[in-house]
NUKETI-144218 format. One record per residue (C-alpha): residue number from 0; residue in three letters; x, y, z. Coordinates in steps of 0.5 Angstrom, whole numbers, plus 500, padded with zeros to 3 digits. Layout:
% residues N
k, r, x, y, z
NUM, ALA, X, Y, Z
...
//
This chain:
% residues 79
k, r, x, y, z
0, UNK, 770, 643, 047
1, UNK, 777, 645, 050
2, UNK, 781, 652, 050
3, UNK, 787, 654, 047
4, UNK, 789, 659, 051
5, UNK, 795, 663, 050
6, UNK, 800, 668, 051
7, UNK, 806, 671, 045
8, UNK, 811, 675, 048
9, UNK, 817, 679, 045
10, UNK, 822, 674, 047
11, UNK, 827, 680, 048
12, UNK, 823, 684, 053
13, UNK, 818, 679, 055
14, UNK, 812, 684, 054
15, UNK, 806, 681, 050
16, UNK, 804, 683, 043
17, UNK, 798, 685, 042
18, UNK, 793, 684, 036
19, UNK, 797, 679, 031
20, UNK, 793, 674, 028
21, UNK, 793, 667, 031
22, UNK, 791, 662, 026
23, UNK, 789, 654, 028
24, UNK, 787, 650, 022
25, UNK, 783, 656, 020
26, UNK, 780, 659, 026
27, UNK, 782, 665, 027
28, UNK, 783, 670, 032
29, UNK, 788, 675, 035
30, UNK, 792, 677, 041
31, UNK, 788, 683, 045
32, UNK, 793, 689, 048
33, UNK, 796, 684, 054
34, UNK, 798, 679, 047
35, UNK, 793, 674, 050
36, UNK, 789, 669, 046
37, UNK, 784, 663, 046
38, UNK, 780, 658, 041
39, UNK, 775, 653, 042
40, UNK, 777, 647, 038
41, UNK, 775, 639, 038
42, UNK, 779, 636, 041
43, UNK, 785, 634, 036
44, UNK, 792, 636, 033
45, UNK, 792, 642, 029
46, UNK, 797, 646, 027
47, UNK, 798, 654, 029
48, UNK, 801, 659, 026
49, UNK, 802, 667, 028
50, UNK, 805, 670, 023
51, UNK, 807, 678, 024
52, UNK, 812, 683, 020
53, UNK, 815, 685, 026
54, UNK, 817, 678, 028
55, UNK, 819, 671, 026
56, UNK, 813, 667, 023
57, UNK, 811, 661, 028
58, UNK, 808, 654, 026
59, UNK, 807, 649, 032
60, UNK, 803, 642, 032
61, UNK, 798, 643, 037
62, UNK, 794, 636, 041
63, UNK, 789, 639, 044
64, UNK, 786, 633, 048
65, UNK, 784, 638, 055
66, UNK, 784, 646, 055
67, UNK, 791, 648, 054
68, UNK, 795, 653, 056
69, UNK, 802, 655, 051
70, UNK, 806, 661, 052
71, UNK, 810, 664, 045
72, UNK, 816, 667, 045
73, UNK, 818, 670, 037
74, UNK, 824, 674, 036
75, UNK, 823, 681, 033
76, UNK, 825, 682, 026
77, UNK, 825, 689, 024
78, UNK, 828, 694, 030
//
């Protein structure tokens, strides 16, 4: 079964985001301190979504065929 993997990082300071809520066609999991993640899911495309008070909501078609690896950038809303 592949692996999303990822990273979300404040695109500002470049700093990962810890402990936000990934979202991938109802999977959920969320960010460790470093803002890194990963989810198993059968191969297919999937919609994944990061959503967090603090910074822009993020939605993303993903096809996940093989492991995968994505870096997420989102701006900061609330200084």
């Amino acid at each position: 079964m592949p692996i999303l993997r990822g990273r979300v990082v404040d695109r500002d300071t470049g700093r990962g985001i810890a402990f936000l809520v990934v979202a991938l066609n109802g999977k959920t999991t969320s960010t460790d301190p470093r803002g890194e993640f990963e989810i198993f899911a059968p191969p297919g495309t999937y919609t994944l979504r990061i959503r967090s008070p603090f910074y822009e909501p993020y939605t993303r078609e993903i096809e996940l065929r093989e492991d995968t690896y994505i870096e997420i950038k989102l701006r900061r809303t609330i200084l």
